[in-house]
Structure formats: structure tokens, C-alpha cells
N, C-alpha and C positions, 0 to 999 in steps of 0.2 A: 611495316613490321614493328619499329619503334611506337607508334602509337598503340597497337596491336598486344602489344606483350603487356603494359600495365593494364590495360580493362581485363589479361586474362585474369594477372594477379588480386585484380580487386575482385575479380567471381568468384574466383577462387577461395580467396581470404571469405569474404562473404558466405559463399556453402558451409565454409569448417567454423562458422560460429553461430550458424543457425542455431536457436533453440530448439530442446528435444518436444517441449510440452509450452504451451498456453495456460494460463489459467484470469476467469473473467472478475475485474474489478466490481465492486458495488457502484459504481458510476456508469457502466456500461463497457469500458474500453478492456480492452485484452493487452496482457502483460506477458512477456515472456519472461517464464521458469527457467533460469539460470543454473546448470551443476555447479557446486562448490565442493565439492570431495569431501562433501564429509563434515564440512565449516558449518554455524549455525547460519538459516537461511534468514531473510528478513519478512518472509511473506507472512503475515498476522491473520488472523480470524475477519478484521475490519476490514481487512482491502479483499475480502473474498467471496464471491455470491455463487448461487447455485450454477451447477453444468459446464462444473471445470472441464476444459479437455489434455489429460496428460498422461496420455499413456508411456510406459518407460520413464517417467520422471523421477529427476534425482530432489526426492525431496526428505533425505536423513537429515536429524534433526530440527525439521522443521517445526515452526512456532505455528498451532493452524491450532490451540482452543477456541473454541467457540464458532469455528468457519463453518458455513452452511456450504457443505460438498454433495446437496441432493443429486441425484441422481449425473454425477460425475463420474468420465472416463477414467478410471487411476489403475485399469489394468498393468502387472507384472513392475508397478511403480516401488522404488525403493522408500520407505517410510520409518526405515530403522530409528529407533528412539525418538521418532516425532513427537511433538505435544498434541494430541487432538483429545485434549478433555473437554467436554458438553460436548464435542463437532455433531454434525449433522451429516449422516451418509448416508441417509435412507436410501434405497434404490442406487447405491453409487455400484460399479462394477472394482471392485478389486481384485478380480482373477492374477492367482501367482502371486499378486502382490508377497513385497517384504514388509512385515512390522513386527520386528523383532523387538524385546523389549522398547514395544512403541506405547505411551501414557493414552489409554484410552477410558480413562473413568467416563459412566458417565454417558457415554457417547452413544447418540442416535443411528443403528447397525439395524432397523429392519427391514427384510426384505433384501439385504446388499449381500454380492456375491463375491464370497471370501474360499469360492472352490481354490485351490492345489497354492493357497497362500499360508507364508511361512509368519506365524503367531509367537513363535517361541519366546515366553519369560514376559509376555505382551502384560500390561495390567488391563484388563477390561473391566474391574467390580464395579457391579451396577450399571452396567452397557446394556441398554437394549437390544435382544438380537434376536428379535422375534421371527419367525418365516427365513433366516436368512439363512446362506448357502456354504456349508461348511465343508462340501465334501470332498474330503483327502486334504483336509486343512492342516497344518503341524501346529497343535499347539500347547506342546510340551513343556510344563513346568508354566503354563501363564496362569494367572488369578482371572479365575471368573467367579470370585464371590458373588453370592446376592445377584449374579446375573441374568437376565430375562431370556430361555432360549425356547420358547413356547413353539410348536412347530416348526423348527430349525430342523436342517439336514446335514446330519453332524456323519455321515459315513464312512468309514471307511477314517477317519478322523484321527489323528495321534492324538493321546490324551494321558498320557503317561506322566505318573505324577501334577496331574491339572488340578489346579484347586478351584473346589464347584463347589463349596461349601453354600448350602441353603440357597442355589442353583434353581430356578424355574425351566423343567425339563418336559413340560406336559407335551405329549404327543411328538417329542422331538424322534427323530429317526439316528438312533445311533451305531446301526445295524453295521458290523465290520470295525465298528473302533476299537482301539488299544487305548486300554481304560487302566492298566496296569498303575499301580499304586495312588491310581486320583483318589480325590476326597471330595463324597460325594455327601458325604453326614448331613443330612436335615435336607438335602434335595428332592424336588419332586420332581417323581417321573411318573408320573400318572398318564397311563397310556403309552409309555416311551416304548419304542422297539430297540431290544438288544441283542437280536437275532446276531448270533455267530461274533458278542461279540467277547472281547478279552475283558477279564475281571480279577484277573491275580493281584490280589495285595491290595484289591479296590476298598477302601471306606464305606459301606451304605448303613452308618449309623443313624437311625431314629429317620431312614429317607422313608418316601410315600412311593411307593410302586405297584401301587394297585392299578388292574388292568394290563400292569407291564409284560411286554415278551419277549422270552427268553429262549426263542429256541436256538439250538444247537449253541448256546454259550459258554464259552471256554473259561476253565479255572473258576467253579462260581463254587467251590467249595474250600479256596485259596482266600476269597474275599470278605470282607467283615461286614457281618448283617443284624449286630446288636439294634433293638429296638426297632430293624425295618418293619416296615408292612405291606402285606400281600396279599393279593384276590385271588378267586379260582383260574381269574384269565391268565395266570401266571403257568398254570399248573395242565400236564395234561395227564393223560392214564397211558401215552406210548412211552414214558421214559421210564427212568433208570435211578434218575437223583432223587433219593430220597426226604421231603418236607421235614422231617424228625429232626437231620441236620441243624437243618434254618431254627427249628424251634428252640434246640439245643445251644444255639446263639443268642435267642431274646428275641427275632422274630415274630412279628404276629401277626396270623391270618385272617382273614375276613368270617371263615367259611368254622363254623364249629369243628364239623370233622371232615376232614378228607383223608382219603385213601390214593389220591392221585399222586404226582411224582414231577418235580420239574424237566422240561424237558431240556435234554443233552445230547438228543443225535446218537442215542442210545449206549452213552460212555459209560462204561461202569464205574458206580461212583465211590469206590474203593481207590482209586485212579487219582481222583479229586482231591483227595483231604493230606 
């Protein structure tokens, strides 16, 4: 029994300081991801090669520009104010993920799935995030100037006061997001779907929206569309929102003249303004 008691305590002690997460050195060997609450971490870009595995990893603060996180597990991982400017996350999963005002200039995001992850105040200008998976993402009040969201699926998405200024939005899906006060001036959405989505207080100064659609979108007579531009795919002949609006803003459409109407789910656009 006296032998018996300290191997329990050493198991013991041993289970409760396992690491949560791995992640793989540039050498080959595997390092354990250590919590520090909060403390800045020491893991750098240089000690880090593709196919980390760390799911639940407490990695706030950490120093990771430049780390190649290709196609790495960092699901529901905490990454609060980490440094990941240039990183590489191509195909990384960050499902849930936190990166809350986390430094992401810069950084290589496409195809990486960023579904029901929390962005807020995040810096991404100039991030790649081409193809990648936003949806029900929060990412309110982050900068994504100048950023690449080409086929991105931004649904369902917070985006309330987001700055998208001069934003790459072709063909992204943003059907269902709260678009509420962003700034979208000089963005293209060419092709973008805004199906049903929130536009109060939105910016689409001098944006490219041709092709875009807009059915059933909410408060689009709240939002500012000096200088946008607009195609007939914009437009149908079942609505209600009146194109005069839009022109009465600066506005301008592809089509000489139309008589069509944007569409609103049949809201009367008395409603709107």
C-alpha cells in the first residue's frame, strides 16, 4: 500500500498536467502547447511547420507571424490578440475559434473554416480569405480593408460596423448578415448575394454591385449608395423599392432605363426611408 500510494500520486500529478494541444516543430518532433493565462507565449513562426494539432489551445497572445498553420486543427482554440501577421492557414479549421482583436494582416485564410468564430475588433487588412467559411462568424468592428473575400461564405455573419473598405467581395455569399453600419465604399461585390440581408447605416459608397442580389434585404433605403453601381440582376419587376431612390443618391445603373424595382419581399418602400 505504501508503494502503492506514490505511483498513484505520480499518475495523478501526470494526468493534471498533460497538455491540452501539440503543435509540430520545423525539425519534425512535437512540442507540447503549454496554457499560460493569458502570459505572452514563446512559440514563434520559426519553430512551427504545417499540421498543427490543437484543438482547445490556449494560444492568447501568441507570437505565431509568419507560422505556416496549413491545414491545422485550431478548432474552438483561444487566439485572443495573437500575432499571426503573414501566417499561413490555408485550409486550417478554426471552427468557434476566438481571435478577438487577434493581428492578422496579411495572412494566408483561404479556404480556412472560421464558421461560429469570434473576429471581433480582429485586424485582417489585406488577409486573404478567399473560399473561406464565415458563417455565423462575429466579426464586429474588425478591419478588413483591402481584403480578399472572393467566394467566401460570409452568412448569417455579424458585421456591424465592419470596415470593408475597398473589400474583394465577388461572388461572396452574404445572405443573412448584419451589415448594420459597415463600410463597404469602394468594395466589390460583384455577384455577391445579399439575400435577406441587414443594410442600415451600411456605406456602399462608389462600391461595384453589379450582378448583386438583393432579395428580400432589409433597410436598403437606411444605407448609403452615393456613386454605387448597379445591373439589371439587381433589380426585379415583383418589388416595391423603388431604383429612383438609389439614383436620387448618385447611384448608377448599367441598364439606360428601367422600370423595374429592387426587390424587398414586397415591403413598401415608404417603410424604408
Amino acid at each position: 500500500m505504501k508503494r502503492l500510494l506514490p505511483l498513484v500520486l505520480s499518475v495523478f500529478t501526470i494526468s493534471c498536467t498533460l497538455p491540452a494541444a501539440t503543435y509540430l516543430t520545423t525539425s519534425g518532433a512535437f512540442q507540447d502547447i503549454v496554457n499560460t493565462s493569458g502570459a505572452p507565449h514563446p512559440y514563434t513562426g520559426n519553430n512551427l511547420a504545417p499540421n498543427a494539432i490543437a484543438p482547445n489551445a490556449n494560444l492568447s497572445r501568441a507570437f505565431l507571424s509568419d507560422a505556416d498553420l496549413t491545414d491545422a486543427d485550431l478548432r474552438y482554440a483561444d487566439l485572443r490578440y495573437a500575432f499571426l501577421t503573414d501566417a499561413f492557414l490555408i485550409n486550417a479549421d478554426l471552427t468557434g475559434a476566438t481571435l478577438a482583436s487577434a493581428e492578422l494582416k496579411d495572412a494566408f485564410l483561404t479556404n480556412t473554416d472560421l464558421t461560429d468564430a469570434d473576429l471581433k475588433d480582429a485586424d485582417l487588412t489585406d488577409a486573404d480569405l478567399k473560399y473561406a467559411d464565415l458563417n455565423d462568424a462575429d466579426l464586429r468592428g474588425a478591419d478588413l480593408t483591402n481584403v480578399d473575400l472572393t467566394d467566401a461564405d460570409l452568412t448569417g455573419a455579424e458585421l456591424n460596423d465592419t470596415d470593408l473598405n475597398n473589400a474583394d467581395l465577388r461572388y461572396a455569399d452574404l445572405s443573412g448578415a448584419d451589415l448594420r453600419g459597415a463600410d463597404l465604399s469602394g468594395a466589390d461585390l460583384r455577384g455577391a448575394d445579399l439575400t435577406d440581408a441587414n443594410l442600415r447605416d451600411a456605406d456602399f459608397t462608389d462600391a461595384n454591385l453589379t450582378n448583386a442580389y438583393f432579395s428580400k434585404a432589409k433597410n436598403v433605403g437606411a444605407a448609403v449608395w452615393s456613386g454605387a453601381t448597379f445591373s439589371e440582376d439587381a433589380i426585379s419587376p415583383n418589388a416595391t423599392y423603388e431604383q429612383a431612390w438609389f439614383e436620387s443618391q448618385g447611384a448608377t445603373f448599367v441598364l439606360e432605363t428601367i422600370t423595374y424595382e429592387l426587390v424587398m419581399g414586397g415591403t413598401d418602400s415608404r417603410s424604408l426611408q
